[in-house]
Backbone as a ProteinNet text record, in pm:
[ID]
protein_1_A
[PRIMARY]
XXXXXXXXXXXXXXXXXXXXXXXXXXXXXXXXXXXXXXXXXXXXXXXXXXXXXXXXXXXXXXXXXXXXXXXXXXXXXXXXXXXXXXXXXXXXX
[TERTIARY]
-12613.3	-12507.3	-12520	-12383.6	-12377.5	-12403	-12435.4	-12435.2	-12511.5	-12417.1	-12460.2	-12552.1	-12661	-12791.4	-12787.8	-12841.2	-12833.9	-12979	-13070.1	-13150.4	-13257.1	-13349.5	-13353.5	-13529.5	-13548	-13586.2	-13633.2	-13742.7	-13751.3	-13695.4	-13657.3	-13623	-13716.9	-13704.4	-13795.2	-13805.8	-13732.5	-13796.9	-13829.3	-13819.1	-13873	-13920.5	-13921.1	-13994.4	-13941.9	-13837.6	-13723.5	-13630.3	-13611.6	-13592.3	-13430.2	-13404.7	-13267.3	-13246.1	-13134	-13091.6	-13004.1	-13014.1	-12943.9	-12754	-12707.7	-12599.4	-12524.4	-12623	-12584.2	-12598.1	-12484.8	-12493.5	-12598	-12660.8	-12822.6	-12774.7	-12838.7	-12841.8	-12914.9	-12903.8	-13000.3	-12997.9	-13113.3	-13118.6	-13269.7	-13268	-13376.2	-13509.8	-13531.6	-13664.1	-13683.4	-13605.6	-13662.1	-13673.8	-13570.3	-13532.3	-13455.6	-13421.1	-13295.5	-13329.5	-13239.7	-13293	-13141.2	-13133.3	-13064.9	-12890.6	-12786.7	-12714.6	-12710.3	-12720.5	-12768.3	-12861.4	-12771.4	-12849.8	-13005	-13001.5	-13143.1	-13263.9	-13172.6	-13270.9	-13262.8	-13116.1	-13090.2	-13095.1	-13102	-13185	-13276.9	-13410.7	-13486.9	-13604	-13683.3	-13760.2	-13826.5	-13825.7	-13935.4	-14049.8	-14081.2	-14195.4	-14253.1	-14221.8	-14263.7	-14201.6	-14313	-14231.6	-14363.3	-14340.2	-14474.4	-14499.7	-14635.3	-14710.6	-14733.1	-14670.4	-14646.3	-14731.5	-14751.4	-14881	-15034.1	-15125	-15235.4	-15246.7	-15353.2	-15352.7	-15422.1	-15491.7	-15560	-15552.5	-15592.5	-15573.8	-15606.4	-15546.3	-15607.1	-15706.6	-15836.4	-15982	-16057.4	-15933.4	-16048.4	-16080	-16023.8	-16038.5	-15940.9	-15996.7	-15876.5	-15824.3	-15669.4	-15595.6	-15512.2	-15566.9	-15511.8	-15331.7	-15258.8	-15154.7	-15120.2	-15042.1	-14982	-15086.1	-15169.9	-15203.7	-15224.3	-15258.5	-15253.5	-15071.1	-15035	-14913.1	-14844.4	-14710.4	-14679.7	-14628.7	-14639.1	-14574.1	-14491.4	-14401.5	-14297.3	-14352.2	-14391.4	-14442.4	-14353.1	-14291.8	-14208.7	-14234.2	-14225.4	-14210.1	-14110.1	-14134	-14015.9	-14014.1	-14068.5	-14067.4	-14012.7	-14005.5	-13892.2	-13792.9	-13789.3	-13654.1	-13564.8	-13538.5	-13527.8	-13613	-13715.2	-13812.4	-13775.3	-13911.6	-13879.4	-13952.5	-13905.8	-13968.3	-14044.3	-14174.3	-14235.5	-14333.8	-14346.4	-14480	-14617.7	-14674.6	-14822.7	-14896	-14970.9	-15090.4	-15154.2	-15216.5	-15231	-15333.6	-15512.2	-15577.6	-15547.2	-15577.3	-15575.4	-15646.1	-15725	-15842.7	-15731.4	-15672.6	-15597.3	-15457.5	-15389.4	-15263.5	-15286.8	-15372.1	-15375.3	-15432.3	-15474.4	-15485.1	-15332.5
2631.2	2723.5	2842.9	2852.5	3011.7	3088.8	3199.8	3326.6	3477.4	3593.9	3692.8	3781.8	3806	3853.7	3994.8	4022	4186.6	4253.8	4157.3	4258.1	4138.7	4245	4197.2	4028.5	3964.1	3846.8	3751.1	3685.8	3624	3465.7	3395.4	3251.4	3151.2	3090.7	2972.1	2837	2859.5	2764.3	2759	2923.5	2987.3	3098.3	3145.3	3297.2	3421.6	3403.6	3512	3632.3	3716.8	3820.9	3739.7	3789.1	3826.5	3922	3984.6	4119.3	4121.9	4233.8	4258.7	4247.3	4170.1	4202.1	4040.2	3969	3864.1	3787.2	3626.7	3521.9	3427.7	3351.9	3306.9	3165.3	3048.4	2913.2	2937.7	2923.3	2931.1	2834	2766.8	2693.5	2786.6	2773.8	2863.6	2786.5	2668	2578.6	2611.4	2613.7	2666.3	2791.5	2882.5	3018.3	3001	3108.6	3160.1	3120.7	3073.3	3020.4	3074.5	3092.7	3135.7	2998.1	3029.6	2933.4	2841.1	2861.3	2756.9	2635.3	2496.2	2386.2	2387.6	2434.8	2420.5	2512.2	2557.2	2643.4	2588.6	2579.2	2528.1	2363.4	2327.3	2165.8	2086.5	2212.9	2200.4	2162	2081.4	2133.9	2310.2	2334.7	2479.7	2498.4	2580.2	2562.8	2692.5	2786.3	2913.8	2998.3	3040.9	3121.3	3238.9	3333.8	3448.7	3438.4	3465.8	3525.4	3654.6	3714.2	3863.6	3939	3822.8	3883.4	3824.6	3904.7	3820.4	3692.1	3582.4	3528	3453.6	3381.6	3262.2	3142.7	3059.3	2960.9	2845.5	2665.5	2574.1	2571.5	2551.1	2560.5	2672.9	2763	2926.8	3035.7	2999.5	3087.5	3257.3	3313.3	3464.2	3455	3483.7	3466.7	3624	3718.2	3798.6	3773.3	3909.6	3897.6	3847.2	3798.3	3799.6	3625.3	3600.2	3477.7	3369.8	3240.6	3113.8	3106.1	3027.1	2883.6	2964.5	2936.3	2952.1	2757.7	2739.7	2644.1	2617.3	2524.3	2528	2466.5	2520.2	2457.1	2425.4	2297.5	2280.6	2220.1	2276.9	2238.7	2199.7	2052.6	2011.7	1996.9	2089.7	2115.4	2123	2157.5	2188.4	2232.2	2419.8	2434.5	2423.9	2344.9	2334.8	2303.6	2331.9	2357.7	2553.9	2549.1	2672.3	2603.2	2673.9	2717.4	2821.5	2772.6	2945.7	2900.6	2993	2948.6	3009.5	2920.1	2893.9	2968.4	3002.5	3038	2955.7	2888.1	2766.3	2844.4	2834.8	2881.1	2813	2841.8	2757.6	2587.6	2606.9	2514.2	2398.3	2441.5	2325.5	2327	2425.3	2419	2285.9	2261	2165.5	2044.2	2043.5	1859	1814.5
-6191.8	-6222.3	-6127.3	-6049.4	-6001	-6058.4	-6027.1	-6123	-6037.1	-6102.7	-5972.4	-6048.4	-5977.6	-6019.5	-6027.9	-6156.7	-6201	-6199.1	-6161.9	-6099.2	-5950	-5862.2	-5765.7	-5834.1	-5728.9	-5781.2	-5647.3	-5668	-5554.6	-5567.6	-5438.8	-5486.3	-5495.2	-5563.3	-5621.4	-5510.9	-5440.9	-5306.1	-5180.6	-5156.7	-4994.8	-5031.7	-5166.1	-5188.6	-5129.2	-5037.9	-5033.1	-5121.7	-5112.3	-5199.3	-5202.9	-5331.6	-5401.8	-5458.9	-5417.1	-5462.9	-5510.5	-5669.3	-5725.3	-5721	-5755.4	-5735	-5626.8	-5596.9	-5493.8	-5580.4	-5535.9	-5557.3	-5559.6	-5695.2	-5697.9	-5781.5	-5708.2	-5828.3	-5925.4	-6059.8	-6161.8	-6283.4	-6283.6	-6399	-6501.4	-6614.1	-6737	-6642.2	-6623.7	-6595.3	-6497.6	-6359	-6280.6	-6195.4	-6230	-6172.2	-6069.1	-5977.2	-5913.9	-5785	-5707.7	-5559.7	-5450.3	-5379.3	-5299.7	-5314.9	-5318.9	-5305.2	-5215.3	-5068	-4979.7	-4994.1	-4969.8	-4977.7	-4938.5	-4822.1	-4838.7	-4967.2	-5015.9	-5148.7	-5276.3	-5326.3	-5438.1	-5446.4	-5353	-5375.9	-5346.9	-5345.3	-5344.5	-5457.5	-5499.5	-5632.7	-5611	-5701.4	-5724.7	-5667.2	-5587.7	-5507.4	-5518.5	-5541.7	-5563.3	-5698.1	-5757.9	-5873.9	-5907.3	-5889.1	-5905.5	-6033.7	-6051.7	-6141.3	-6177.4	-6263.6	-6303.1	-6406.3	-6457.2	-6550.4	-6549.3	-6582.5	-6614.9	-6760.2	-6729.1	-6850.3	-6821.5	-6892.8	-6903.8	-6916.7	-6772.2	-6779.5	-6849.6	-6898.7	-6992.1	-6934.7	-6850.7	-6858.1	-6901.9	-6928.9	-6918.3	-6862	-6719.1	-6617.2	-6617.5	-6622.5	-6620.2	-6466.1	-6508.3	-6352.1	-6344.7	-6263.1	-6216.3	-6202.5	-6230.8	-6191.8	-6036.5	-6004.7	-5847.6	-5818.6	-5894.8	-5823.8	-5928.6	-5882.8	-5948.2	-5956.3	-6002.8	-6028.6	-6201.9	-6218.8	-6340.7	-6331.2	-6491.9	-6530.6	-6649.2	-6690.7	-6762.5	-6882.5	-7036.4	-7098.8	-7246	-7279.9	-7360.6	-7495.9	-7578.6	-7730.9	-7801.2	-7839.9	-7876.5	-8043.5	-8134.6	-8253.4	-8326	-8442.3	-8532.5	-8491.4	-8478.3	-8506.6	-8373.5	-8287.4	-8183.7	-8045.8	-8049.5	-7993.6	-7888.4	-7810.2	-7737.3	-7620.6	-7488.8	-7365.2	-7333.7	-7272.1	-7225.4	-7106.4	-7048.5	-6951.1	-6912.5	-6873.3	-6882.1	-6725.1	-6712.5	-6556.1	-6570.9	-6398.8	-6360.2	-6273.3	-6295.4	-6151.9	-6059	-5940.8	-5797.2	-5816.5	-5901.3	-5879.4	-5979.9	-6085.5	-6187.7	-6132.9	-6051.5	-5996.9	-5865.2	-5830.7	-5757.5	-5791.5	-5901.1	-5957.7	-5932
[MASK]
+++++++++++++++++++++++++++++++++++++++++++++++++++++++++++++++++++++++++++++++++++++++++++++

């Protein structure tokens, strides 16, 4: 889905800025990628890490590094989406 971005954002498949106010592909799973084919049909290849948290082995992952990932519950009341920090060491299994 098109849609024009109200605040600024990097894209999810070259890590390029988007700014506020410009035209961005966006799906919830994978975030905002520049409209150009080569961005928006791409899989997701970049998506920052903004907060700290802990990764499934344990490891504490500083903001700005390790992998986010898409973690889905398909539960009762609908289920929800949320995501997970990935160290370097499990972002690459």
């Amino acid at each position: 889905m098109i849609i024009v971005t109200k605040r600024e954002g990097p894209c999810r498949a070259c890590g390029g800025r988007i700014r506020k106010g410009e035209y961005a592909d966006f799906t919830a799973e994978k975030g905002a990628a520049h409209p150009e084919a080569q961005c928006s049909s791409v899989p997701a290849r970049y998506r920052p890490n903004l907060r700290a948290g802990a990764c499934r082995c344990g490891t504490w992952v500083k903001a700005g590094q390790g992998r986010l990932r898409l973690v889905e519950d398909a539960g009762g009341a609908g289920g929800k989406k949320s995501w997970a920090v990935d160290c370097d060491t499990c972002a690459s299994l």
